[in-house]
N, C-alpha and C positions, 0 to 999 in steps of 0.2 A: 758607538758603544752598543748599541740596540742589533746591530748587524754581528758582532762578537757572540752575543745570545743565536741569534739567527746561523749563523758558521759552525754552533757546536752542534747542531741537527744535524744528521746523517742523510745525504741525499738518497731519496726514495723512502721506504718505510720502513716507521720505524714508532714504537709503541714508551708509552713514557707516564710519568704518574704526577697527577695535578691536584690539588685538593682534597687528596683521600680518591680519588679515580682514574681508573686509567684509560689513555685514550690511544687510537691509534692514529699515528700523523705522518703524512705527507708532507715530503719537501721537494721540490722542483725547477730549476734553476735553468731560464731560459737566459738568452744573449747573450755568451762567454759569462755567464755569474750576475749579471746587470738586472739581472730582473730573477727574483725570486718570490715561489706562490708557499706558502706553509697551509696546510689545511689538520686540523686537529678534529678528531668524533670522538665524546666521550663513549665507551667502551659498554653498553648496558643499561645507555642512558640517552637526552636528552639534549644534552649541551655540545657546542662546537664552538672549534675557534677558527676563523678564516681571513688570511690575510696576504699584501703583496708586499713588496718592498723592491722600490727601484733605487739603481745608483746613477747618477747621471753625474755629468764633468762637474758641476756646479753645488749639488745637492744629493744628500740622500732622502727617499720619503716612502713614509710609513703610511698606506692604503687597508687601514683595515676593513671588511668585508660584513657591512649590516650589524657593526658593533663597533664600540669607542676603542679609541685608542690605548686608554686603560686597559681597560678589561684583557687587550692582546698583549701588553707590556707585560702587566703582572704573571700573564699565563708564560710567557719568556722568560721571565726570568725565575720563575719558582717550580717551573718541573724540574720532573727528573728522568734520566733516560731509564729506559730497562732494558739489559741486555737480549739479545732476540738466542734462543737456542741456546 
């Protein structure tokens, strides 16, 4: 389900709005798609979101980067993209 969020990101950059701010985020997809890095900066600000996500035969798992897992689910699921150009 977590990976669905993760899919609707645009490989490469790509800017998107969270909480009333916008951030710009990187997505980058290593091992045919198996290993994905998302990295988010808020825009003017302060906060980031940084996180991996591996698929392996067995599992998928969610690595997030000197923050909870929360905090990265919620950023997933409640932005918004913003068209670029």
């Amino acid at each position: 389900m977590l990976l669905d969020f993760i899919h609707k990101l645009p490989i490469g950059y790509s800017e998107v709005l969270y909480a009333g701010s916008k951030y710009g985020l990187t997505r980058t997809d290593f091992n045919s798609g198996n290993s994905i890095k998302v990295y988010a900066k808020e825009l003017g600000g302060t906060n980031f979101i940084s996180l991996n996500y591996y698929i392996t035969s067995s599992k998928e798992l969610l690595k997030p980067c000197e923050m909870s897992e929360q905090k990265v689910i919620h950023f997933l699921k409640n932005l918004s993209l913003i068209p670029l150009g």
